[in-house]
Structures are given as C-alpha cells and as structure tokens.
C-alpha positions in Angstrom: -7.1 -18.9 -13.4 -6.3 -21.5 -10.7 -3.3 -23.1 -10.2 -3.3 -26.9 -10.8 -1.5 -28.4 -8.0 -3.8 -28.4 -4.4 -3.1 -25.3 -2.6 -1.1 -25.4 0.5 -2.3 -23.7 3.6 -1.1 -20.5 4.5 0.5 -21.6 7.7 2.4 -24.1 5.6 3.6 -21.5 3.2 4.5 -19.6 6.0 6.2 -22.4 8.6 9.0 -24.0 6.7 10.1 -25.7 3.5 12.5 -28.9 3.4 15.5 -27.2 2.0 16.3 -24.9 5.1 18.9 -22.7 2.7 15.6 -22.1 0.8 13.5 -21.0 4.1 16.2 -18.1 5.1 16.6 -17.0 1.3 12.4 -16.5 0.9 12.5 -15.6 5.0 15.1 -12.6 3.7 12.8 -11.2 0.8 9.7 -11.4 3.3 11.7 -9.1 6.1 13.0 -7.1 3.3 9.0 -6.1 2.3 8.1 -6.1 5.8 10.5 -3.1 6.3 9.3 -1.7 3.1 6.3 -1.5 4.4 7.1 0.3 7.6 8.7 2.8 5.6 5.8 3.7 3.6 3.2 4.2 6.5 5.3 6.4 8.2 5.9 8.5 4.9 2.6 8.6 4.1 1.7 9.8 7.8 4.7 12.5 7.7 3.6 13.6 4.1 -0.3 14.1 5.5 0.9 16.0 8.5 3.0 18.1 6.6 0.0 19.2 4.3 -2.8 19.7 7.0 -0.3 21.1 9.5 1.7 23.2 6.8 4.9 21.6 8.6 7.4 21.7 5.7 10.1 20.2 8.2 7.9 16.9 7.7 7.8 17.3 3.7 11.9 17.6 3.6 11.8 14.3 6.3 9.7 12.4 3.4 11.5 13.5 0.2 15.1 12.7 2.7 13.9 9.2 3.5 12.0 8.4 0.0 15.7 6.6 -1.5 15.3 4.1 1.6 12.3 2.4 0.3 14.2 2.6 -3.2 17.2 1.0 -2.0 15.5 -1.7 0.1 13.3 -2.4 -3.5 16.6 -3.0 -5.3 17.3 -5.4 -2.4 14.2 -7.6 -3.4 15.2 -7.5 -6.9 18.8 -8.8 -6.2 17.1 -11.3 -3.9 14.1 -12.7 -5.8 17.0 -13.0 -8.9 19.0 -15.2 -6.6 16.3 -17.2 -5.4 15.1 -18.1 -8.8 19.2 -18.6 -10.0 19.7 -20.9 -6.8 16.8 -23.1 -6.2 14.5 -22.8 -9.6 11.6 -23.2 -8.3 8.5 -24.4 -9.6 4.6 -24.9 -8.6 3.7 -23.4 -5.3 7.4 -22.4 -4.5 7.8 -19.8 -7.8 4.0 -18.9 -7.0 5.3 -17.3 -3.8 8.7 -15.7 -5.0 6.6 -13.8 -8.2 4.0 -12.6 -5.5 6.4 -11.7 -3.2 8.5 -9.9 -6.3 5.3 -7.9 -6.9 4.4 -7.1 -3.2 7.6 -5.8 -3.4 6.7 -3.1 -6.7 3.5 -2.3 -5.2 5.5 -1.1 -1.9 8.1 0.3 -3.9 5.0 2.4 -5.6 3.6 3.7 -2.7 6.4 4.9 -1.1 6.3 7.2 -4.5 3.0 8.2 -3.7 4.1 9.6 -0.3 6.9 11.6 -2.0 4.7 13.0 -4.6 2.2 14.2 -1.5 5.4 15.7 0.5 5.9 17.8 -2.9 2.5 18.5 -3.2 2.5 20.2 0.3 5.4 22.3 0.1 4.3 23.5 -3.2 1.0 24.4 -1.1 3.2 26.6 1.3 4.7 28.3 -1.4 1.5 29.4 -2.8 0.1 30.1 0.6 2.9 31.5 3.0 1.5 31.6 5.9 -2.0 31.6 5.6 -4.0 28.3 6.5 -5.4 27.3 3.2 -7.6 24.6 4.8 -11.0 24.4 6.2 -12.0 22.4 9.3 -14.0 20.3 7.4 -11.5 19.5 4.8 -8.7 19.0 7.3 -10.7 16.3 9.0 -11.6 14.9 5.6 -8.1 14.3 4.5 -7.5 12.8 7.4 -9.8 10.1 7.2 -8.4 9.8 4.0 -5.2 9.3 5.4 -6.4 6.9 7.9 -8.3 4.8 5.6 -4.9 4.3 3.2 -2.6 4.0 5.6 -4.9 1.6 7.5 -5.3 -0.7 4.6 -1.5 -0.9 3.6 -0.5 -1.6 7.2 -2.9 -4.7 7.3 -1.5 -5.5 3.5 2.0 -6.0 5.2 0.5 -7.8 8.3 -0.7 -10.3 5.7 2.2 -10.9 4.3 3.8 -12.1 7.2 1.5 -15.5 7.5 0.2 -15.2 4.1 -3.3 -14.2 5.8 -6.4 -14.6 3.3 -8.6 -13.9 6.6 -6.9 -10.1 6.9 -6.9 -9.9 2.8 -10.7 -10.1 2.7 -10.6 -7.5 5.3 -8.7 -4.7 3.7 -11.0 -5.5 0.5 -13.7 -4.3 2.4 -12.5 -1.5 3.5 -12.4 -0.5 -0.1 -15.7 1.6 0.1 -14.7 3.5 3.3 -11.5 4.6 1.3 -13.7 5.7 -2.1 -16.3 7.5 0.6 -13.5 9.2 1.9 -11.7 10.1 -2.0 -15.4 11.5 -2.5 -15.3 13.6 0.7 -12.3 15.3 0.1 -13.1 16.0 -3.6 -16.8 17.0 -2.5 -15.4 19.9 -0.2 -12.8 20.8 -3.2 -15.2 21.3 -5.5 -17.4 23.5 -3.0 -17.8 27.1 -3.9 -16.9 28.4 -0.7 -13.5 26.7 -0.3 -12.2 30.4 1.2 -8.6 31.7 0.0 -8.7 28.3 -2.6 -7.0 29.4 -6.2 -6.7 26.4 -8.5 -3.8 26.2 -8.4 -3.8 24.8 -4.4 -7.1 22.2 -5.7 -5.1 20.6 -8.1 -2.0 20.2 -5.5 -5.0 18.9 -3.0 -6.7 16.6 -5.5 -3.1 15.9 -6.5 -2.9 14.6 -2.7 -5.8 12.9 -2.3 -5.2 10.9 -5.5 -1.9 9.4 -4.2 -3.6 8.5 -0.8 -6.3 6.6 -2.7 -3.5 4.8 -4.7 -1.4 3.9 -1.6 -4.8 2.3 -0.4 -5.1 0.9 -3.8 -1.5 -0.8 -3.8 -2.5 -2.1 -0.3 -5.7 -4.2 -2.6 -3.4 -5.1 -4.8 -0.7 -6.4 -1.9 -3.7 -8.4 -0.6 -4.7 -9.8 -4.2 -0.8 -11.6 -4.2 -1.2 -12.9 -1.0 -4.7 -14.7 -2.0 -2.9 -15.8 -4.6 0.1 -18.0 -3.0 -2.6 -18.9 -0.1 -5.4 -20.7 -2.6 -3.6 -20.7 -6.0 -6.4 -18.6 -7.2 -5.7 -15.1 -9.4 -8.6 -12.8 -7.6 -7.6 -9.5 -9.6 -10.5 -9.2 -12.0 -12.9 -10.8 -9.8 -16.1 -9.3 -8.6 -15.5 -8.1 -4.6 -18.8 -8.8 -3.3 -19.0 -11.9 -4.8 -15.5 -12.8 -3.6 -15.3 -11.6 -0.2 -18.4 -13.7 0.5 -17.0 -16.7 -1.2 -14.1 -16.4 0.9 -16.2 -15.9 4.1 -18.5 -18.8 3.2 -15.3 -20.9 2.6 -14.7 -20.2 6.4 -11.9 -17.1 5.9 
C-alpha cells in the first residue's frame, strides 16, 4: 500500500524540517540507531571469532556488551514516545518516526542474535576442550557467512543516515550471496566426514549459522523501512526481482 500524499525525496527527509525543535528530536532517534548499529557489527564479529578461533575471552566481551544495545533500544522507545507526545505528527512526518521505531527493534534483535552465537561458542568449548572442532572448509564457510550478514546490516545503518533507497536495493541483492552462504555452512554440517562432530556441536553450529542469517535478515528488513519513508511505498511482501528492477528502472 502506498501512501497518499507525494513522497518526499530522501535528501529532503534527511536535510531539515521547519520546526527545528523537531529536526534535533528525530536527528536524536537517528544517532541513537546509528550507534545501535555499530554495536551489533562489532558483536556479531567478536561472537564469529570467538567460535572459529575458540576465543572464549571474545564470547564473555559479547554477552558483557549485549545490555548496551538493550539500553540504547530503551532510549529509542522513550524518544519515539516523546516525539509522537510533542509534535503529533502526521503524513510523511509519523511515516518516518514508526520506521525509525522499527529500525530500532530490528537492531535491538540482532544484537540478540550475536548474544545467542557468543553462547553458542562457549557451549562449543565446553563440549570440545581443546580440540579444534572445525574443518578448514567449514571455518572459511562461516566466515563468509559472517561477512555476508555483517556486510548487509552495516549498509542497513548507512542507509539510514540519508534515507538511501539506492543502498537499500543493494543489500536486497545481496540476499542470495547470504542464502549461498547459510547453504554452505549447513552443506559441510551435514557431511559425513565432519571429523570429531557429535550432534550435539551441529546443532550449536546450525544454531550459529541461523542467527547470522537473521542478522542479515534484520539488515532486509532495516532496508524495507527505509524504502518506505523514501517513496511512501510498503515493499515487504513484494516480489525482489521484480522490485529491485523497478527501483533500478526508476533510476535508484
């Protein structure tokens, strides 16, 4: 569903409004995600090296900085809540501070994700000692993983900044190069000779790799928010092909 008043550009939406009170409130909520954001890459990253490099000192760093991205999510309640008390906004102006109010769950979410991986690896170096559980092969493949997620939600948060549909469309499609990477990893786990591999270690690894694809997926869903207050258009059921070469055709 499109919204019925003519979109505003996303430089506009970005560059200023004419109550300046109003600017610094939504310029507040926008930093506040920004720093989310931050957080959660460099979780994410910690949490992956402490499961390929059996670094528990990383894992404890993760599950120690986890309440930041909690607190700082608190922070864009209070301040979405007060910029919907203060000013009431309607149209274009409540399109942004609902998107911005969600950006702000999805980051929120992911940092979760990060935590759970962080458990997942110490759990693995409890059932391993000190014995290196993973493979060459599946070491690199998590790490694409990693890269592909983290990659994605990095370029989510970019967008946020200038409301970016260009860099949106981008992180859609590099959708498939995070689902080829999901596939890799769960390939290799399903292999027979996965050596020194009890199920219980596979299901903290496909435990893993689940919440790296779902930091990737909360990166689409970031992007899908920021289409929305760019062009007034709800893209979260639409098909991606069809979409990302809309978009492109449209000149984004």
């Amino acid at each position: 569903m499109t919204d019925s008043n003519p979109p505003r550009v996303a430089s506009d939406l970005a560059g200023g409004h004419t109550v300046r009170r109003y600017d610094e409130e939504l310029a507040k909520l926008r930093a506040i995600i920004l720093e989310m954001g931050e957080h959660v890459v460099g979780q994410a990253r910690s949490a992956v090296m402490a499961l390929v490099d059996r670094d528990d000192s990383q894992a404890y760093r993760v599950l120690d900085r986890e309440p930041q991205i909690d607190y700082l999510s608190l922070d864009a309640d209070e301040e979405v809540f007060r910029v919907i008390a203060r000013r009431q906004p309607t149209a274009v102006d409540l399109r942004i501070v609902l998107a911005l109010s969600k950006i702000a769950s999805d980051a929120e979410r992911a940092g979760d994700k990060s935590k759970i991986v962080a458990e997942q690896a110490l759990e693995l170096k409890k059932l391993s000692g000190d014995s290196d559980y993973l493979r060459d092969d599946l070491r690199a493949a998590l790490g694409r993983l990693e890269d592909a997620a983290c990659s994605m939600f990095e370029r989510s948060i970019r967008a946020v900044v200038n409301f970016d549909v260009a860099l949106s469309l981008a992180i859609f499609e590099d959708e498939p190069r995070l689902s080829d990477a999901s596939t890799e990893v769960r390939h290799l786990l399903g292999e027979d000779d996965q050596k020194g591999l009890n199920q219980r270690q596979v299901v903290c690894l496909l435990t893993c790799a689940h919440g790296l694809v779902r930091i990737g997926n909360h990166a689409s869903n970031i992007a899908e928010q920021v289409i929305y207050v760019a062009l007034g258009q709800d893209v979260r059921y639409r098909n991606r092909e069809i979409l990302i070469e809309t978009l492109h055709h449209q000149g984004y």
